[in-house]
Backbone as XML, in Angstrom:
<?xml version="1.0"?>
<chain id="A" units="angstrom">
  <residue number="1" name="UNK">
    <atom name="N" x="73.315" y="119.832" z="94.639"/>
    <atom name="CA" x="72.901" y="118.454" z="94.500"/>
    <atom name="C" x="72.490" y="117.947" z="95.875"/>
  </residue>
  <residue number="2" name="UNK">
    <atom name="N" x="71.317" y="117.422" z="95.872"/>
    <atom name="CA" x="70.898" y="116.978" z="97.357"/>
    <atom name="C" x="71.711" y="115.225" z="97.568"/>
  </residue>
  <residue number="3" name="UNK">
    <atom name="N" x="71.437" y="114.747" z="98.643"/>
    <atom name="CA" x="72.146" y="113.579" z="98.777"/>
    <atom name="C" x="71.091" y="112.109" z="98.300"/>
  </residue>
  <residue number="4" name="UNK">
    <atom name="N" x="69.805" y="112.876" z="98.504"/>
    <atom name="CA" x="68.872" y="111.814" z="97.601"/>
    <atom name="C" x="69.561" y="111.444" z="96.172"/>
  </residue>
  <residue number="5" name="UNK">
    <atom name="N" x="69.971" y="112.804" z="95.405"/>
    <atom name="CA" x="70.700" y="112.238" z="94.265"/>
    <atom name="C" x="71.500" y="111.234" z="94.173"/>
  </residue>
  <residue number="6" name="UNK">
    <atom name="N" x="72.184" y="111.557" z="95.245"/>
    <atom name="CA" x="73.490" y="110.871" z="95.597"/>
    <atom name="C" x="73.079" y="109.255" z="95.684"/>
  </residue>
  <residue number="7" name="UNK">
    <atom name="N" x="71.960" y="108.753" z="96.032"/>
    <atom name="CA" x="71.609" y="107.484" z="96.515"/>
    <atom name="C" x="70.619" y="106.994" z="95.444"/>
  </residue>
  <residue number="8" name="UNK">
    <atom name="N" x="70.812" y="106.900" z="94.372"/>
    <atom name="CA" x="69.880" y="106.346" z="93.428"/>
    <atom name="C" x="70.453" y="105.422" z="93.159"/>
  </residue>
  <residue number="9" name="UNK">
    <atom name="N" x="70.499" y="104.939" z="91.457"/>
    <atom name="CA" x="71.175" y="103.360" z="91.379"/>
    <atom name="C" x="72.605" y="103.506" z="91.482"/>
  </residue>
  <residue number="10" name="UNK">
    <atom name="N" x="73.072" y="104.131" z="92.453"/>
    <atom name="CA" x="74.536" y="104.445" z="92.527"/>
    <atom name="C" x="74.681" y="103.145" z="93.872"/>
  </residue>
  <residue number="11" name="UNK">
    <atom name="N" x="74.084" y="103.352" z="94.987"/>
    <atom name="CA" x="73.784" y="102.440" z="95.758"/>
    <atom name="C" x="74.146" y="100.539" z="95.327"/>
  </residue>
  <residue number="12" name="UNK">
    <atom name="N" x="73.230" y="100.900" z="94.911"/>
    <atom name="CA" x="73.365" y="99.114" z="94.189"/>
    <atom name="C" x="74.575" y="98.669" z="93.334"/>
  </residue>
  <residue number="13" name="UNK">
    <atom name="N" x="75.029" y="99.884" z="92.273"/>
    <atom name="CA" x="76.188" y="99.536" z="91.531"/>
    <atom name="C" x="77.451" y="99.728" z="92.391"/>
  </residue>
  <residue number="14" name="UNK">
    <atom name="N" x="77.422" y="100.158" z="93.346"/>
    <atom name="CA" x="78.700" y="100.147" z="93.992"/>
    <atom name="C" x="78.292" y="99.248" z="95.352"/>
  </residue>
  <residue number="15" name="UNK">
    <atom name="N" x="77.692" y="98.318" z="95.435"/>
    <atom name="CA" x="77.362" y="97.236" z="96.165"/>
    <atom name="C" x="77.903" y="95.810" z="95.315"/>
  </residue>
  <residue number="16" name="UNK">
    <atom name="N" x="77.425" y="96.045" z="93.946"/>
    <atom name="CA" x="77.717" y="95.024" z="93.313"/>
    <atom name="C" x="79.340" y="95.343" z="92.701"/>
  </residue>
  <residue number="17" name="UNK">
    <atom name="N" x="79.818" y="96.081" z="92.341"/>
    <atom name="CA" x="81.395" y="96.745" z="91.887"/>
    <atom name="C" x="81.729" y="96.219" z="93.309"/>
  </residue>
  <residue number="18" name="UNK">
    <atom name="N" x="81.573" y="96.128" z="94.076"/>
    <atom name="CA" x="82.616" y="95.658" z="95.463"/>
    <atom name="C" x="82.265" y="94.471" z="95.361"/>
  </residue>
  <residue number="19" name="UNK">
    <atom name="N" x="81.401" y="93.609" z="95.563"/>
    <atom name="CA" x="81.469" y="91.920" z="95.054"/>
    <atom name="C" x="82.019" y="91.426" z="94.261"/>
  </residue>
  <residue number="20" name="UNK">
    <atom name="N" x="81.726" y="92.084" z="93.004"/>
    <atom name="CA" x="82.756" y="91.737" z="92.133"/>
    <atom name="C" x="84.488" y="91.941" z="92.210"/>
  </residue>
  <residue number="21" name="UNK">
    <atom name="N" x="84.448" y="92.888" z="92.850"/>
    <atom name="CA" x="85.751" y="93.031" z="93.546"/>
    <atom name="C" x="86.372" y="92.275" z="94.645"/>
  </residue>
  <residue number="22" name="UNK">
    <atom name="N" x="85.287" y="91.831" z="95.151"/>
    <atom name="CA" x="86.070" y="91.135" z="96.250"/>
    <atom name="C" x="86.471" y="89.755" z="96.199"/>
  </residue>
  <residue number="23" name="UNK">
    <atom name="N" x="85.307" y="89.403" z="95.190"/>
    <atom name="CA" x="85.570" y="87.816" z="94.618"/>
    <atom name="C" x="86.566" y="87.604" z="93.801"/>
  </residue>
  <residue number="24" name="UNK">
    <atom name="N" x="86.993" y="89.295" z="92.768"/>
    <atom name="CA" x="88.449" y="88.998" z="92.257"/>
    <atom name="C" x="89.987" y="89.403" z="92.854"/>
  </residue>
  <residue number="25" name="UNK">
    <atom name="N" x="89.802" y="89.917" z="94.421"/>
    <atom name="CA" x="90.718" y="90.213" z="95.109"/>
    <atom name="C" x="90.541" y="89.437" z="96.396"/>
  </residue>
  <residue number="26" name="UNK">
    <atom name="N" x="89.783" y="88.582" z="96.543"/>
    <atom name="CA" x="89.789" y="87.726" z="97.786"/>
    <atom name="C" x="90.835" y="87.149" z="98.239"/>
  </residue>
  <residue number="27" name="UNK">
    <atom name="N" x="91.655" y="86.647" z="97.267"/>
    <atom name="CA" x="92.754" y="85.760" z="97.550"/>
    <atom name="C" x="93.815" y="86.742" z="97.685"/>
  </residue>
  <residue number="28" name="UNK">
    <atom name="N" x="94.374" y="87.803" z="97.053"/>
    <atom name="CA" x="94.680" y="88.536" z="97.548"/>
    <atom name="C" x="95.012" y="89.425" z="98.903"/>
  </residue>
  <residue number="29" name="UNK">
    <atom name="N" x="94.140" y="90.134" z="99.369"/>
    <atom name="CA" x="93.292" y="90.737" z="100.137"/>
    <atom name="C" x="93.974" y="89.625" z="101.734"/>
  </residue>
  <residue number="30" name="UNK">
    <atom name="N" x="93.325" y="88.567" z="101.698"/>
    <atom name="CA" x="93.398" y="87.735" z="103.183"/>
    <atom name="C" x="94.533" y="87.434" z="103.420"/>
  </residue>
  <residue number="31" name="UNK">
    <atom name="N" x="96.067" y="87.072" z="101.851"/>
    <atom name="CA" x="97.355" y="86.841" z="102.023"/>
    <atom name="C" x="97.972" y="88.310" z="102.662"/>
  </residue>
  <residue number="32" name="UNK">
    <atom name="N" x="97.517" y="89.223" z="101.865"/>
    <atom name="CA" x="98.438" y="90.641" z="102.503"/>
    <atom name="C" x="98.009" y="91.471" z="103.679"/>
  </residue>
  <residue number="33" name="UNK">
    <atom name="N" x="96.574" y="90.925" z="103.949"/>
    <atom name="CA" x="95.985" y="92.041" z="105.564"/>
    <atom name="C" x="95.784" y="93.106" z="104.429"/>
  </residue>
  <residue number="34" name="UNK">
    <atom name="N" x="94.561" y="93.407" z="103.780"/>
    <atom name="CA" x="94.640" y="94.506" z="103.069"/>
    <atom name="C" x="94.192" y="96.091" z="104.009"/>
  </residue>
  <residue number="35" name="UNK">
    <atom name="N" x="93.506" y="95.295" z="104.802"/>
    <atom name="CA" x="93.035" y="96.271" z="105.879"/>
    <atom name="C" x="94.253" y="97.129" z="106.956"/>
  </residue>
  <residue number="36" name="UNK">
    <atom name="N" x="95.263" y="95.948" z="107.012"/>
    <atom name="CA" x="96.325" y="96.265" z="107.908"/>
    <atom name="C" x="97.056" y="97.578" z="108.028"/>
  </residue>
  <residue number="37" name="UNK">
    <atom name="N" x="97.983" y="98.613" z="108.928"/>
    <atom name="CA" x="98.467" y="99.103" z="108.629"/>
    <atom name="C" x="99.507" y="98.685" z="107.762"/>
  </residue>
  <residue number="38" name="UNK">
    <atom name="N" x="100.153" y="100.047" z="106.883"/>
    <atom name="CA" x="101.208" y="98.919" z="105.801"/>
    <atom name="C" x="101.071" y="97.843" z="104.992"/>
  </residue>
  <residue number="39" name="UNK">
    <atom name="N" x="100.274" y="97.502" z="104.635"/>
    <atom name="CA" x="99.626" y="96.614" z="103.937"/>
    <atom name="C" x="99.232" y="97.309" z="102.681"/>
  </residue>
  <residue number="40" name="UNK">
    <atom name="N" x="99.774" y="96.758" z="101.212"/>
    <atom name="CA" x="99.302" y="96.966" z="99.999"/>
    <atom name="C" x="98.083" y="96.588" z="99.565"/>
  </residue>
  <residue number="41" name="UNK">
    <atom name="N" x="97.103" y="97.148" z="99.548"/>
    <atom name="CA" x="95.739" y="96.878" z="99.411"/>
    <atom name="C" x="95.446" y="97.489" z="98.002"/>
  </residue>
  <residue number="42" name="UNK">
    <atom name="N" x="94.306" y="96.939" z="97.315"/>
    <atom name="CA" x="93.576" y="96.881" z="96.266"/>
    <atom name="C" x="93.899" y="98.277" z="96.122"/>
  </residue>
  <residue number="43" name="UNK">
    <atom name="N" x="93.209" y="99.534" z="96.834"/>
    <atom name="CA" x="93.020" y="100.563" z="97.112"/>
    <atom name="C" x="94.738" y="101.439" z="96.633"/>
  </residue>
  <residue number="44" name="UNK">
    <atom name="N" x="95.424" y="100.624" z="97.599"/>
    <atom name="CA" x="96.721" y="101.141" z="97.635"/>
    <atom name="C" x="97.221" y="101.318" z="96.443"/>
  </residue>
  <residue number="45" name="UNK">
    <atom name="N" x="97.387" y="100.416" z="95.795"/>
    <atom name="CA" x="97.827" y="99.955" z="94.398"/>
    <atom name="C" x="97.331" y="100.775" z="93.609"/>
  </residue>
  <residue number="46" name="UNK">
    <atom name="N" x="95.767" y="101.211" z="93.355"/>
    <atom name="CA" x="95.341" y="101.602" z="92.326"/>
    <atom name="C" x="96.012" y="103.005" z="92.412"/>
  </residue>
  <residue number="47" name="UNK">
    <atom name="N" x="96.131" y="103.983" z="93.560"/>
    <atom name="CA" x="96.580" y="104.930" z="93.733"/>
    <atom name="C" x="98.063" y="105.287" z="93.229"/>
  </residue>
  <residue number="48" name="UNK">
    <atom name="N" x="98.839" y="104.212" z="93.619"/>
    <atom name="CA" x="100.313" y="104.049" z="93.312"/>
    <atom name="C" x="99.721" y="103.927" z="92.040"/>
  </residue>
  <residue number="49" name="UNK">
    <atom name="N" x="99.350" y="102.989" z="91.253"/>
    <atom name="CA" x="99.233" y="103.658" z="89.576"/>
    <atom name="C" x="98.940" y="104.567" z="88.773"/>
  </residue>
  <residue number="50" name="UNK">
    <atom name="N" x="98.118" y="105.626" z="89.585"/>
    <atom name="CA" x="97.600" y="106.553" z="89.041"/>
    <atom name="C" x="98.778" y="107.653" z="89.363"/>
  </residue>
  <residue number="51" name="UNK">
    <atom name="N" x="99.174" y="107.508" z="90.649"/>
    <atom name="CA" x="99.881" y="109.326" z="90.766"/>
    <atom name="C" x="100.801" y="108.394" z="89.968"/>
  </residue>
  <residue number="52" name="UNK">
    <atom name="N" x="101.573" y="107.575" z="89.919"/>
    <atom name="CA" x="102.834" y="107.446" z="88.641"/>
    <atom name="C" x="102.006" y="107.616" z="87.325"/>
  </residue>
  <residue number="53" name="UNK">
    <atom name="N" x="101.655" y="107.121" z="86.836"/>
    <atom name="CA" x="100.796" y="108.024" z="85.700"/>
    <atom name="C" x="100.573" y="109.306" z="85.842"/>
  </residue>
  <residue number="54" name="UNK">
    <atom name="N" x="100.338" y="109.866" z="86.422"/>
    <atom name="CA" x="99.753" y="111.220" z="86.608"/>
    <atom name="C" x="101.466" y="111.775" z="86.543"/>
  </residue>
  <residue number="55" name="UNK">
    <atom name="N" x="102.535" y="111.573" z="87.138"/>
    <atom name="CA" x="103.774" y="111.966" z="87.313"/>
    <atom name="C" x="104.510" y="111.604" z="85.644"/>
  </residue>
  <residue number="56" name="UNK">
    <atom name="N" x="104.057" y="110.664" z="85.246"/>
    <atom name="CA" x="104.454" y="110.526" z="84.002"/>
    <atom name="C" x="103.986" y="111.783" z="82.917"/>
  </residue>
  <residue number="57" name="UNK">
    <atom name="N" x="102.546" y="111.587" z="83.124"/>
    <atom name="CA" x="101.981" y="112.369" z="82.432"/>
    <atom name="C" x="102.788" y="114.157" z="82.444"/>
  </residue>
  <residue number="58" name="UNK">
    <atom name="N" x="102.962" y="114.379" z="83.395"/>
    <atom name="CA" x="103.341" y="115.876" z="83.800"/>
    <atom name="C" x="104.637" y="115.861" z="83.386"/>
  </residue>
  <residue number="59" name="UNK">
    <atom name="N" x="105.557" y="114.788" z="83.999"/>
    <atom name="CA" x="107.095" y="114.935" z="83.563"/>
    <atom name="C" x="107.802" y="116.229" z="84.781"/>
  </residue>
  <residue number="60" name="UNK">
    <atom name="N" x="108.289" y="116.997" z="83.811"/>
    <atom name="CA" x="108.636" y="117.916" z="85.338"/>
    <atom name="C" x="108.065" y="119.079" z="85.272"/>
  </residue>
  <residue number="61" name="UNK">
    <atom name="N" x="107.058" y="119.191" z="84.900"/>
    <atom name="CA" x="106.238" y="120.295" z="85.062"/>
    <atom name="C" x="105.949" y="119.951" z="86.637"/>
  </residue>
  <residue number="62" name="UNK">
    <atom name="N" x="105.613" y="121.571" z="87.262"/>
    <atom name="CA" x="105.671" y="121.229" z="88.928"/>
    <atom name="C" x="103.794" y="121.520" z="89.249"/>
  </residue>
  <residue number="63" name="UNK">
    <atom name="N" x="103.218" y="120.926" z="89.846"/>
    <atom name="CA" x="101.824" y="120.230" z="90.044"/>
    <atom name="C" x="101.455" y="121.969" z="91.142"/>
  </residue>
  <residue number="64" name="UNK">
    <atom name="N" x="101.000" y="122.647" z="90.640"/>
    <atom name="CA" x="100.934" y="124.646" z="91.243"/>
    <atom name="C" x="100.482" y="124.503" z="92.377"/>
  </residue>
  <residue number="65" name="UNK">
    <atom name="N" x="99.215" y="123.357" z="92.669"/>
    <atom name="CA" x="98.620" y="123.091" z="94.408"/>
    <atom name="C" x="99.340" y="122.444" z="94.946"/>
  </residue>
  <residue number="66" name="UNK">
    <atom name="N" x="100.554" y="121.599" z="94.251"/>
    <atom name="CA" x="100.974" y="120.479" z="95.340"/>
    <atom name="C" x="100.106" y="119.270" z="94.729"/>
  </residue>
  <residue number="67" name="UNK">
    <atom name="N" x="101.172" y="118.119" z="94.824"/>
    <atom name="CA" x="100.565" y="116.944" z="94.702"/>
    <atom name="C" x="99.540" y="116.718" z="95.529"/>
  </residue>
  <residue number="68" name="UNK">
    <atom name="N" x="99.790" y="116.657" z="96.981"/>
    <atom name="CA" x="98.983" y="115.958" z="97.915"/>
    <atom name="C" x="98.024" y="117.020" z="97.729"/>
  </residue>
  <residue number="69" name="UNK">
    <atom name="N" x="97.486" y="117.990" z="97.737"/>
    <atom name="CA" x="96.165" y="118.526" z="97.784"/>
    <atom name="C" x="95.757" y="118.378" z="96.533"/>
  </residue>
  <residue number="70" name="UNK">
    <atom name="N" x="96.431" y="118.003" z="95.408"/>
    <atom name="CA" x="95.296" y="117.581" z="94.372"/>
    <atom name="C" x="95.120" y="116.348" z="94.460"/>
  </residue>
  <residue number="71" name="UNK">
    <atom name="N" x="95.521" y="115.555" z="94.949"/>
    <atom name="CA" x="95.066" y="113.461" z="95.508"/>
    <atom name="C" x="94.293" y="114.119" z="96.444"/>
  </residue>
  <residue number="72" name="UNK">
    <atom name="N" x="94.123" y="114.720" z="97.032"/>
    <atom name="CA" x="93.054" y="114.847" z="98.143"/>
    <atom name="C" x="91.681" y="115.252" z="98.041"/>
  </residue>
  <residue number="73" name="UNK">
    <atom name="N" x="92.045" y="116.333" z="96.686"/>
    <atom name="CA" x="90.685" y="117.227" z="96.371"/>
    <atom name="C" x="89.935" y="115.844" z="95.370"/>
  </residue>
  <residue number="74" name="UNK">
    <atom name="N" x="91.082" y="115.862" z="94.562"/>
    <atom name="CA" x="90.461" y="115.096" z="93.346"/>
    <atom name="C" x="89.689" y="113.396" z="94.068"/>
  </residue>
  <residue number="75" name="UNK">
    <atom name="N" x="90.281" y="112.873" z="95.340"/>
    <atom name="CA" x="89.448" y="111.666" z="95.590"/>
    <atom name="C" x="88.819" y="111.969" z="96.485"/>
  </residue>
  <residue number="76" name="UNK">
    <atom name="N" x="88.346" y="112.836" z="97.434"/>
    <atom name="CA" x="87.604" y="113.309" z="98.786"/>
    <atom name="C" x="86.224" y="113.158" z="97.911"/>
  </residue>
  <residue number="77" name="UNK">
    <atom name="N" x="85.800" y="114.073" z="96.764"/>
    <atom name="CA" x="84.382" y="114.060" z="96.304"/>
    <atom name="C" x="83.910" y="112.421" z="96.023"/>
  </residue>
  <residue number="78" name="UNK">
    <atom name="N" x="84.840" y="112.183" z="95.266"/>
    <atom name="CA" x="83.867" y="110.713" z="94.607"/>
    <atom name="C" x="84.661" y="109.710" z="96.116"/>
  </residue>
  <residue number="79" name="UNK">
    <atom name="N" x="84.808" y="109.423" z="96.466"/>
    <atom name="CA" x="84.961" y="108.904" z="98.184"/>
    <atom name="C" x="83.822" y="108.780" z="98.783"/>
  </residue>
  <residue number="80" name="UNK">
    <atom name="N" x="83.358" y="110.445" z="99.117"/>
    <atom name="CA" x="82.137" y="110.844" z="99.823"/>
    <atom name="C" x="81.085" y="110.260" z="99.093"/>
  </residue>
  <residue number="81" name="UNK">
    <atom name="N" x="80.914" y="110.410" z="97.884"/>
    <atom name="CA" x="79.506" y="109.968" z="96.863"/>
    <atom name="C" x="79.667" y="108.713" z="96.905"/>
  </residue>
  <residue number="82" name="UNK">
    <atom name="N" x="80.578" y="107.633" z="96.803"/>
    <atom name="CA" x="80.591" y="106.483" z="96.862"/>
    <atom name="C" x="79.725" y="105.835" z="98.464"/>
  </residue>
  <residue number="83" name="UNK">
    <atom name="N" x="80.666" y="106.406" z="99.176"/>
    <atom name="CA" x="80.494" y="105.869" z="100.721"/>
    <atom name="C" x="78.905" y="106.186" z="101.027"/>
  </residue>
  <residue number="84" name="UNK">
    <atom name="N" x="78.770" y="107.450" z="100.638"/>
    <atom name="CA" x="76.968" y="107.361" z="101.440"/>
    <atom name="C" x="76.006" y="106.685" z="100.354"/>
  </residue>
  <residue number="85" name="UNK">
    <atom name="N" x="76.528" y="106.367" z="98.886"/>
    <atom name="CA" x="75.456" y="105.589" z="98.007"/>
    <atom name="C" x="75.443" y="103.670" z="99.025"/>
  </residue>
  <residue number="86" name="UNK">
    <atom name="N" x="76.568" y="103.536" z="99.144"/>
    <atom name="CA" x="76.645" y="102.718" z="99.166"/>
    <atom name="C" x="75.602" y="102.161" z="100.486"/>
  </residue>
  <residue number="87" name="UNK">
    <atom name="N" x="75.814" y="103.376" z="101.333"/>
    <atom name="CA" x="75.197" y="103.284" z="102.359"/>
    <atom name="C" x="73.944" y="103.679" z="102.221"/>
  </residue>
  <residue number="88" name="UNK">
    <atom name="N" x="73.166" y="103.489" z="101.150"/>
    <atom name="CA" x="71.520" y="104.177" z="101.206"/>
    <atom name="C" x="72.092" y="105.505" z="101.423"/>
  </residue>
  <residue number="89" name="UNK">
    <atom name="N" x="72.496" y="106.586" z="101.513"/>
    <atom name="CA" x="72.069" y="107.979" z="102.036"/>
    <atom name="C" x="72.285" y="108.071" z="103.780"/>
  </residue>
  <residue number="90" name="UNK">
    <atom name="N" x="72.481" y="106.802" z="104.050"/>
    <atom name="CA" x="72.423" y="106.847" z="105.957"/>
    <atom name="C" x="73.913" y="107.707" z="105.950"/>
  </residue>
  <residue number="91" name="UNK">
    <atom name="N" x="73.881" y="108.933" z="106.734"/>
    <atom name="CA" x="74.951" y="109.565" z="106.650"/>
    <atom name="C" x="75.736" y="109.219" z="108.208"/>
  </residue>
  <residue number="92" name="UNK">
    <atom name="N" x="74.808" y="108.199" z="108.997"/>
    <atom name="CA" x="75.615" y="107.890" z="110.417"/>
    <atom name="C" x="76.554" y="106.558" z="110.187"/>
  </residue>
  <residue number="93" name="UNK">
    <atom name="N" x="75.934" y="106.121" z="109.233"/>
    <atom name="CA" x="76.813" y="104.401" z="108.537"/>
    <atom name="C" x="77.728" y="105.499" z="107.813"/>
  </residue>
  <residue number="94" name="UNK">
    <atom name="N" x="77.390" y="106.076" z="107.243"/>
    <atom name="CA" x="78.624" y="106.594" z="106.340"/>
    <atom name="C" x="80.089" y="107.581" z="107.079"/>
  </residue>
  <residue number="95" name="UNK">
    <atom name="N" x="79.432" y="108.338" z="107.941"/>
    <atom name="CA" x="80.691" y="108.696" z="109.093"/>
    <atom name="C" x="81.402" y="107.558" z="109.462"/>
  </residue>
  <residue number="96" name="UNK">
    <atom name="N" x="80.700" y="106.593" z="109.973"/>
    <atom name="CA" x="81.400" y="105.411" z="110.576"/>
    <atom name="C" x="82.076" y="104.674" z="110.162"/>
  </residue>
  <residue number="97" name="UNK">
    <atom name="N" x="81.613" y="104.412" z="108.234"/>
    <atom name="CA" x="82.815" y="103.409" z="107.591"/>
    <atom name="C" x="83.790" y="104.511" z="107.229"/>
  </residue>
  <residue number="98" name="UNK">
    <atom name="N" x="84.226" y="105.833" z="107.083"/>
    <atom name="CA" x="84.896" y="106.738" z="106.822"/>
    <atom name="C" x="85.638" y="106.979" z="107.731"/>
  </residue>
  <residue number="99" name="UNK">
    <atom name="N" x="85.424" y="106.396" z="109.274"/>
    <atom name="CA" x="86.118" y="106.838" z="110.690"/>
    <atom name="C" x="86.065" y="108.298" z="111.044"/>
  </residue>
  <residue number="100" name="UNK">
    <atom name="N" x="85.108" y="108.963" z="110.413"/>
    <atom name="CA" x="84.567" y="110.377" z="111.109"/>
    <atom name="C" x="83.757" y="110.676" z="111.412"/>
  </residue>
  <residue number="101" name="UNK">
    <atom name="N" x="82.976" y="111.619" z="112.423"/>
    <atom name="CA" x="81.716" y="111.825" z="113.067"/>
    <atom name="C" x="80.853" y="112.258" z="112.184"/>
  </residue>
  <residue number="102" name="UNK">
    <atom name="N" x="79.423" y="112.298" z="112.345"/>
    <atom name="CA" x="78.449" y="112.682" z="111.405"/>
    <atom name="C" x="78.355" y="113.956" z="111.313"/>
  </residue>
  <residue number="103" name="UNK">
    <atom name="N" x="79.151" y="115.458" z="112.106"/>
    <atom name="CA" x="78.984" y="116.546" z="111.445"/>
    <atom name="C" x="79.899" y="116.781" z="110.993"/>
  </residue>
  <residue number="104" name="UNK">
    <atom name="N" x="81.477" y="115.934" z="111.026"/>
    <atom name="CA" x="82.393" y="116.362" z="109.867"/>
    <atom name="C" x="81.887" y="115.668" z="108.506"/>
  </residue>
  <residue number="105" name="UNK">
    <atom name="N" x="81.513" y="114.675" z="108.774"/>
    <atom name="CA" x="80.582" y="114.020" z="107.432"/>
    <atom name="C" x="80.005" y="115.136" z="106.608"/>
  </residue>
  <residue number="106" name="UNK">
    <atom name="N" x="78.820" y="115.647" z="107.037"/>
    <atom name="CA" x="78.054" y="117.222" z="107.002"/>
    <atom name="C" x="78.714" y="118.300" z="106.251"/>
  </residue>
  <residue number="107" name="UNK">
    <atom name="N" x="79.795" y="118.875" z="106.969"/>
    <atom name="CA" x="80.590" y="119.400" z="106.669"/>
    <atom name="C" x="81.622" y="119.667" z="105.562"/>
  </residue>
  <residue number="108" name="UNK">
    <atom name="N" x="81.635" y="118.242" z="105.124"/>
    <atom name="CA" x="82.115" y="117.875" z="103.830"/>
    <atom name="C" x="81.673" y="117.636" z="102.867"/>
  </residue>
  <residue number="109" name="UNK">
    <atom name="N" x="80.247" y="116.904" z="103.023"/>
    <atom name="CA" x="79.203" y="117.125" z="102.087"/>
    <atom name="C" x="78.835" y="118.693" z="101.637"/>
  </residue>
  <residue number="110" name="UNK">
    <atom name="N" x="78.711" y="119.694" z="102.846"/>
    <atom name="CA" x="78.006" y="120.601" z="102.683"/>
    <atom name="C" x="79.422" y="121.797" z="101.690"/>
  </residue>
  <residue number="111" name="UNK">
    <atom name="N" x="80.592" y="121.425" z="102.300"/>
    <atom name="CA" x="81.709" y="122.136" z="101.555"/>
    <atom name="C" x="81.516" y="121.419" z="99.674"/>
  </residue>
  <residue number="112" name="UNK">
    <atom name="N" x="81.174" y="120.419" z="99.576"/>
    <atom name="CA" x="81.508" y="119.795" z="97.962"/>
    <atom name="C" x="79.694" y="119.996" z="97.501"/>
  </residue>
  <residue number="113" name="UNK">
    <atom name="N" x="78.651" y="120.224" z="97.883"/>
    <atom name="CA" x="77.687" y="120.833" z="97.132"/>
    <atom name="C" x="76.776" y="119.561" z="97.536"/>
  </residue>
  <residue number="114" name="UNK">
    <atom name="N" x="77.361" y="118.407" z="97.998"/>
    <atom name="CA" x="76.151" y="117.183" z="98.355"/>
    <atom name="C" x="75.133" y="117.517" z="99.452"/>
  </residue>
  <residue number="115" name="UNK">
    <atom name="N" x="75.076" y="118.693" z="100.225"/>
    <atom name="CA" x="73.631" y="118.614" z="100.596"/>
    <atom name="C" x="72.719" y="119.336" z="100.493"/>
  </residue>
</chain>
């Protein structure tokens, strides 16, 4: 999959999915420092619901990779596809809101099939 794919109306809908998000987590968001370290953020939360779901779901069956490398595998792809739609395809905006350089950017694209 090239990264042109990656930037079609994906761009715009996850421009507008974050407005809409932010206008229904605004008040939120500015009381808790969502950005902050330690800080329960939108983000945070949704995660805490899912691996408890996901832990529910399993019960005590034991997770064969390890939890943390399947939260990692399973959100690293759609992360990456989000962040550079959002960004047009600019993969130097997209290192930068990710806090990594543009050839680990590369690198990760090029490991998950996006370039």
């Amino acid at each position: 999959m090239s990264v042109n794919a990656v930037r079609l109306p994906a761009a715009e809908a996850a421009k507008q999915t974050l407005s809409q998000d932010a206008d229904s987590q605004g008040a939120h968001s500015q009381s808790t420092g969502s950005h902050g370290a330690g800080s329960h953020s939108a983000l945070s939360e949704c995660v805490s619901r899912t691996v408890r779901r996901y832990l529910a779901d399993i019960g005590d069956t034991e997770c064969v990779e390890g939890l943390h490398a399947l939260v990692l595998r399973e959100v690293e792809l759609p992360m990456l596809r989000e962040v550079l739609a959002f960004h047009d395809g600019n993969q130097s905006r997209a290192a930068s809101a990710l806090g990594i350089n543009r050839a680990t950017l590369r690198k990760k694209l090029a490991a998950h099939g996006l370039l």
